[in-house]
C-alpha positions in Angstrom: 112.3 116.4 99.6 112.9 113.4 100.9 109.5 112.7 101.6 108.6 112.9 98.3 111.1 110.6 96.8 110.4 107.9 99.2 106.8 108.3 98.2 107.7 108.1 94.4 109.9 105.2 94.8 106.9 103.2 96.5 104.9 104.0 93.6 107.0 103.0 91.2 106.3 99.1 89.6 109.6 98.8 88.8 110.3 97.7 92.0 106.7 95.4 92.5 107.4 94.0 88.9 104.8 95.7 87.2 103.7 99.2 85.2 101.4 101.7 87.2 100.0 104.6 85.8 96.8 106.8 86.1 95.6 108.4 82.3 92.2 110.6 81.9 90.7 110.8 78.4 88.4 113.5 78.3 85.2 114.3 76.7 85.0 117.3 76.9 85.5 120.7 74.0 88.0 120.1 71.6 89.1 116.8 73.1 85.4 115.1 73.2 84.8 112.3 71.0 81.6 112.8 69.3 80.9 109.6 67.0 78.7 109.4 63.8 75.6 108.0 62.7 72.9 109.6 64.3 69.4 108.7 63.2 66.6 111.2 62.3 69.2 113.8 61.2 73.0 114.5 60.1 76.0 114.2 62.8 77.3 117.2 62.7 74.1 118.8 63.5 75.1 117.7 67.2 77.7 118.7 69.2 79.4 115.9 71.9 75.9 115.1 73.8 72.8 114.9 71.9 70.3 115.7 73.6 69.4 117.2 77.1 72.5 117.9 79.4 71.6 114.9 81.5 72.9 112.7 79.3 76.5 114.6 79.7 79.4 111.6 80.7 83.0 114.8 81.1 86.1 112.2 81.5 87.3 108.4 81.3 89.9 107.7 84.3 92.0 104.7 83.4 94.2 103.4 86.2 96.5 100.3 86.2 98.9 98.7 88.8 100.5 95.2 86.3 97.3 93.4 85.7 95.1 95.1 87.3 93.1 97.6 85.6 90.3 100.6 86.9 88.1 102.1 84.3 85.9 105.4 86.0 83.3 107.4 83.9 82.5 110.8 85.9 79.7 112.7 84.8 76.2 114.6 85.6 75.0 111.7 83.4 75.4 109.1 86.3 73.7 110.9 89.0 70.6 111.1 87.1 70.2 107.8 86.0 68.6 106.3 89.1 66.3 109.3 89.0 62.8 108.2 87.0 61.6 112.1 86.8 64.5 113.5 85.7 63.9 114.4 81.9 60.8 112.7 81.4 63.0 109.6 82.7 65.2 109.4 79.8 68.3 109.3 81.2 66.5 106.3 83.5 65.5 104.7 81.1 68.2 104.1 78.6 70.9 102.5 80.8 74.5 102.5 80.9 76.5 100.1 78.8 79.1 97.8 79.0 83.3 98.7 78.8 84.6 97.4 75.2 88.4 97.0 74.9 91.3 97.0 72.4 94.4 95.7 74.2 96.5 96.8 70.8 96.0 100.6 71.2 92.6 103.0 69.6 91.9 102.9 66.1 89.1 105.4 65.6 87.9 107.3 61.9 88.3 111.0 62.9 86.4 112.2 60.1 87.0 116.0 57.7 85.2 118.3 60.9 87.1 116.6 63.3 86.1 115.1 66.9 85.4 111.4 65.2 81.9 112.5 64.0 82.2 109.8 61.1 83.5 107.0 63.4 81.2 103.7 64.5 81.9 100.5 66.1 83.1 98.1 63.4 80.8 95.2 63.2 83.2 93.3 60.9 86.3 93.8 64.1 88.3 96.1 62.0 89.0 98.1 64.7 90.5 95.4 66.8 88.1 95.4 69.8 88.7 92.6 71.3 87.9 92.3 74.8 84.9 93.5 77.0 83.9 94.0 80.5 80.1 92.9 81.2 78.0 90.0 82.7 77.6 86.5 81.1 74.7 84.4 80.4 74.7 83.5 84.2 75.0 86.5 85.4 78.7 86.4 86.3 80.6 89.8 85.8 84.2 89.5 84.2 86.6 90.4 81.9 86.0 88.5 78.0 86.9 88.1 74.9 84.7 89.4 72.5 82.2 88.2 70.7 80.7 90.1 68.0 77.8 88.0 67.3 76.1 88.9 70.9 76.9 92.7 71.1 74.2 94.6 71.3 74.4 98.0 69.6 72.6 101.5 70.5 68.9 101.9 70.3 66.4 104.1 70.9 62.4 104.2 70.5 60.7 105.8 67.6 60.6 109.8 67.5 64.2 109.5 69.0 67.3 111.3 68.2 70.2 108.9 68.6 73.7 107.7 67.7 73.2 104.2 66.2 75.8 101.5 65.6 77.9 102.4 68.8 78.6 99.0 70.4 76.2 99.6 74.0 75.8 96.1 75.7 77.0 92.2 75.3 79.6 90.3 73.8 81.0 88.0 76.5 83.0 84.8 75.0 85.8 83.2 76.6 86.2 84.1 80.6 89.4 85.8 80.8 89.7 87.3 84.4 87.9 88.9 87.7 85.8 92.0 86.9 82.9 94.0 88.5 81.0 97.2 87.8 79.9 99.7 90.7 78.2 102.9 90.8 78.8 105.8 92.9 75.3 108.3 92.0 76.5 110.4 94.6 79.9 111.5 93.1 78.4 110.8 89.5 80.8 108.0 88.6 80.3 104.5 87.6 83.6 102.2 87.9 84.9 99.4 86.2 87.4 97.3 87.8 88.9 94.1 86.1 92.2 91.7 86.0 93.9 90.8 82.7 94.8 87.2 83.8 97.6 86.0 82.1 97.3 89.2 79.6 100.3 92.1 79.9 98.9 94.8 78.2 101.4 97.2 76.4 98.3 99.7 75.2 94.4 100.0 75.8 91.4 101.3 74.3 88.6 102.1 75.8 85.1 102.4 74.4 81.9 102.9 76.2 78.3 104.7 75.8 74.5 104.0 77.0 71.7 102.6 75.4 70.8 105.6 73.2 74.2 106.7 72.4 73.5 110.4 73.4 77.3 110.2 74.6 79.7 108.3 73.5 83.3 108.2 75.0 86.3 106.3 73.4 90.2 106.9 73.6 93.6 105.5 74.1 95.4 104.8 77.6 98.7 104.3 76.2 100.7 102.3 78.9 104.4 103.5 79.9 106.7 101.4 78.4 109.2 99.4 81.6 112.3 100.7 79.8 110.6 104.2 80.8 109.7 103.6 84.5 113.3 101.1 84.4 115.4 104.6 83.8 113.1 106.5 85.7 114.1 104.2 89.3 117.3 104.1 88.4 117.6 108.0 88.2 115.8 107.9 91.6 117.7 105.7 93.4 121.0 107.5 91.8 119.2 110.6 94.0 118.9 108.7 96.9 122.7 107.6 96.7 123.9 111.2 96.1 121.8 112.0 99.1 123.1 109.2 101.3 126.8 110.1 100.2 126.2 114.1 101.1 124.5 113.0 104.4 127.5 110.9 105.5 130.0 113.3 104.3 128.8 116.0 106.5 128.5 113.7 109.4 132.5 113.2 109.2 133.0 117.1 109.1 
């Protein structure tokens, strides 16, 4: 036992001055966001992943320590794209896209079926997207501010089934803070990692699909608020203090 509270205490960012938590958002039955729009035939005629199996992406892992952030897609669909003969090179071909982000929460249309089928990206920034992680014009990986007017949204070529008007790649404006993107095809992830500058985040959505928009994965990684983790070390160290008090008390006996 006292292991374990000496390991909790150490975790806790009450006493390193920030909020740390780990949050997974998962895509998969009854909790999979599905989207809407897809072209050549009506949404709900597909289920989460349209399309072959390769194009599967099962859970977003968020992770944040203050203003630092992690971002970690796991799925099949990650271990296949570096393969060009896999699916006739679909999956190689239409790449993976960049991380959108609302720092205010997730606003999503879930639509009468359920499982978001009627929701897009809002082009006009009703949704309150507002920050992305992705490359610039030189090249330079980092966390931004969005700009609408360079976003690139889902595509695919003709004779395609695909989700259209999912945000997929572009958008940087204003450098905001340190970011990069790494891929792990051997564990199927690809990993986001970024710094919020002089942001404090109170609640994050995430949004994020590949070219074609055969799976789309967006959700909310609502932040714990300090009040929260500010009672939760005080209870702990009112355990240690109990402890202390028992320990010495037998001593004198």
């Amino acid at each position: 036992m006292k292991k374990l509270i000496f390991t909790t205490l150490l975790s806790l960012p009450i006493f390193l001055g920030g909020v740390s938590f780990a949050y997974t958002i998962s895509d998969t039955g009854g909790d999979a966001y599905w989207g809407g729009s897809v072209s050549g035939a009506s949404s709900t005629a597909y289920g989460d992943v349209i399309g072959s199996p390769y194009f599967n992406v099962d859970q977003m892992n968020v992770e944040n320590s203050g203003k630092d952030w992690t971002v970690t897609l796991v799925g099949p669909y990650f271990g296949y794209h570096n393969n060009s003969t896999v699916d006739g090179g679909l999956p190689y071909r239409f790449g993976p896209g960049d991380l959108y982000i609302n720092s205010n929460g997730w606003i999503a249309s879930q639509g009468p079926a359920g499982h978001y089928e009627t929701d897009t990206f809002a082009k006009d920034g009703t949704e309150g997207w507002n920050f992305i992680v992705t490359r610039n014009a030189q090249g330079q990986w980092g966390l931004y501010s969005l700009d609408y007017s360079k976003i690139q949204y889902t595509n695919a070529g003709s004779g395609y089934i695909y989700r259209i008007d999912q945000a997929w790649q572009g958008g940087a404006g204003n450098y905001i803070g340190a970011a990069s993107r790494n891929y792990d095809p051997q564990n199927n992830k690809l990993t986001f990692a970024f710094n919020t500058g002089d942001m404090d985040w109170t609640n994050a959505g995430f949004h994020w699909t590949m070219q074609c928009g055969n799976d789309v994965l967006e959700g909310a990684a609502p932040v714990p608020e300090p009040s929260t983790m500010l009672l939760l070390g005080t209870g702990l160290v009112g355990l240690l203090g109990i402890r202390k008090k028992r320990k010495e008390h037998s001593a004198k006996r």
